[in-house]
C-alpha positions in Angstrom: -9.6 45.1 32.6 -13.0 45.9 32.2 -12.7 47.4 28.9 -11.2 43.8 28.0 -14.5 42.0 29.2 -16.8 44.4 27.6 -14.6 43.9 24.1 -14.9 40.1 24.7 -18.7 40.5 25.4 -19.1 42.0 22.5 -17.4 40.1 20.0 -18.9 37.0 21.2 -22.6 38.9 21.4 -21.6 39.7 17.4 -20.8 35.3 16.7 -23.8 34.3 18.7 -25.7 36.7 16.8 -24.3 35.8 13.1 -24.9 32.0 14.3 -28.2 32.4 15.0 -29.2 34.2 12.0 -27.0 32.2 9.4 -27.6 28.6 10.8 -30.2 28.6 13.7 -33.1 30.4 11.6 -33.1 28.5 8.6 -32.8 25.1 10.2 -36.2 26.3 12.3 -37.9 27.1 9.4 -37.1 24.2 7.7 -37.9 22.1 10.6 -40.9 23.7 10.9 -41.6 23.6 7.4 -41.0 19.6 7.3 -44.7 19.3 9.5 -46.2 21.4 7.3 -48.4 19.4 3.7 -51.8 21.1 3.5 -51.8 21.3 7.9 -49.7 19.4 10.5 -48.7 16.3 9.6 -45.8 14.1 10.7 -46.1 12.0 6.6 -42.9 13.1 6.0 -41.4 11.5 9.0 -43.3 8.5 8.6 -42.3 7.7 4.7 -38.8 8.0 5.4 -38.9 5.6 8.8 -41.0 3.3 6.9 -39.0 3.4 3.6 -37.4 0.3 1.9 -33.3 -0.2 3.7 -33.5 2.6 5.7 -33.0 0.3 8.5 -30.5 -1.4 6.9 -28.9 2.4 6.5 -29.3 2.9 9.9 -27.7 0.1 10.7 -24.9 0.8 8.6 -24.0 3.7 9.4 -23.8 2.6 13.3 -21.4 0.0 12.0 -18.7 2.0 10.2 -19.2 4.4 13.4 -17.9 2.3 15.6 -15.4 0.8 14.0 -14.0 4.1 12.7 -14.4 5.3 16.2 -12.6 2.4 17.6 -9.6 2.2 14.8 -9.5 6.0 15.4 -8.8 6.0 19.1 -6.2 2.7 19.3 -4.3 4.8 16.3 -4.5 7.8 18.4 -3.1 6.5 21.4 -0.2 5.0 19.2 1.2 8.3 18.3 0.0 10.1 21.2 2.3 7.4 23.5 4.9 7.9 20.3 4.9 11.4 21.3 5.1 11.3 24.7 7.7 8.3 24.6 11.1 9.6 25.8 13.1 7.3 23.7 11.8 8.6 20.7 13.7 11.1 18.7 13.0 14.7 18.7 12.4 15.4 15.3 10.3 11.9 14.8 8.1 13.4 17.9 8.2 16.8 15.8 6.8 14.9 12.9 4.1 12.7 14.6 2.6 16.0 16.0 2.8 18.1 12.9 1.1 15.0 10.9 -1.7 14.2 13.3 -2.4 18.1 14.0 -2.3 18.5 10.1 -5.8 17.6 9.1 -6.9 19.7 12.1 -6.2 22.8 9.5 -8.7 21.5 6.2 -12.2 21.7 6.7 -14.1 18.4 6.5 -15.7 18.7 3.4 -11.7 18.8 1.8 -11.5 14.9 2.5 -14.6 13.9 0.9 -13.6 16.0 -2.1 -10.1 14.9 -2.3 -11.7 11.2 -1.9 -13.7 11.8 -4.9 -11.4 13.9 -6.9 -8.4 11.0 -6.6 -10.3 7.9 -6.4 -13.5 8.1 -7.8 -14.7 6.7 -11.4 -13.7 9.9 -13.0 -10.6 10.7 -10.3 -7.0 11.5 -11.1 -5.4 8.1 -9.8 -7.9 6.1 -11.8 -7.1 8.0 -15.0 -3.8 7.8 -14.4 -3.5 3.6 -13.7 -6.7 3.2 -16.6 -9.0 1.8 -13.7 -10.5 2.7 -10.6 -8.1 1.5 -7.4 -11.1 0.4 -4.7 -14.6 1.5 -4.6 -14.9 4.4 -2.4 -17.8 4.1 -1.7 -17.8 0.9 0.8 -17.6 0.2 3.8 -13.5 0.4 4.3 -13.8 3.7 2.6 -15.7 5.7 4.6 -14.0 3.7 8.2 -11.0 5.1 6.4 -12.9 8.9 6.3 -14.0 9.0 9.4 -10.8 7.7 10.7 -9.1 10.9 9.2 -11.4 13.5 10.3 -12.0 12.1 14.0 -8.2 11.0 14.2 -6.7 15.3 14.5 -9.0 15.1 17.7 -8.0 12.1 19.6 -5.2 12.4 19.3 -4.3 16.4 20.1 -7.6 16.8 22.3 -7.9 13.1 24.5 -4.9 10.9 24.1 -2.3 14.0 24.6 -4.1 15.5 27.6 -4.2 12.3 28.8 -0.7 11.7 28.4 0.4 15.3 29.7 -1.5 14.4 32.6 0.2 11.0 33.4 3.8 12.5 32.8 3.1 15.9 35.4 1.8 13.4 37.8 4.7 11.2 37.1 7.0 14.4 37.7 5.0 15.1 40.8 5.7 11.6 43.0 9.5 11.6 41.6 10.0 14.8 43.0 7.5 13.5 46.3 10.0 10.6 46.6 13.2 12.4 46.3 12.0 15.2 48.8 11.1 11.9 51.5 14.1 10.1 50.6 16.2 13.6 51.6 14.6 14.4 54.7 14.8 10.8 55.5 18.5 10.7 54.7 19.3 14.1 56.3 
């Protein structure tokens, strides 16, 4: 048993380690790096703040935030509940979970690229129909994005715990009533 830990110890001391070098050390410098224009300065900082729409950017991208987080949790729960509905078919319940666990396995760089790649000015679908189908790059688009990658995660992660939890404590006060209702009766 101890061995185990010891393994475990060490593997995660190895990740930790590659994490910090790969992706903790170059973000330092370059944060570091970002105050630095002939001595400490925050300029950098400043001109961007200050700059012409970044407010409006800002404010943008708090928009399609929360209506892709909101869009993304009510579709969620749909096929969460679908999954968890007892009426439901098997194999429809099968599908629901295969399709919303599916994106889980693409990293989140593959939806912007397959975005692009289909739907863009130069895509496949708007070579194939001689014209581009909707401009990806508004506000419906990326909603429709960050619906996909957030969506994996609602619905696997929150809704189904949640609805795990609501069916064993269902279970629990069905089999509460029967065992009152038998030592009532008996």
């Amino acid at each position: 048993m101890k061995r185990h830990n010891r393994e475990l110890h060490v593997i995660f001391g190895v990740i930790a380690l590659l994490f910090l070098i790969f992706l903790a050390v170059p973000v330092l410098k370059l944060f570091g790096k970002s105050f630095l224009d002939n001595g400490i300065t925050t300029g950098f900082y400043t001109s961007v703040l200050h700059s012409k729409g970044f407010g409006r950017t800002l404010g943008n991208s708090f928009r399609v935030s929360a209506a892709a987080a909101v869009l993304a949790t009510t579709i969620a729960f749909v096929i969460a509940y679908a999954i968890h509905y007892p009426r439901i078919a098997r194999p429809l319940k099968q599908a629901l979970q295969a399709i919303a666990t599916l994106p889980m396995y693409l990293p989140t760089i593959t939806y912007g690229f397959a975005i692009i790649y289909s739907f863009g000015k130069q895509g496949l679908l708007t070579r194939v129909f001689g014209r581009q189908l909707f401009n990806i790059y508004g506000f419906c688009s990326f909603c429709l994005i960050h619906i996909l990658i957030s969506l994996w995660f609602f619905t696997v992660c929150k809704c189904d715990h949640c609805f795990k939890q609501i069916s064993i404590d269902h279970d629990v006060k069905i089999r509460m009533l029967k065992l009152t209702q038998a030592s009532c009766n008996g």
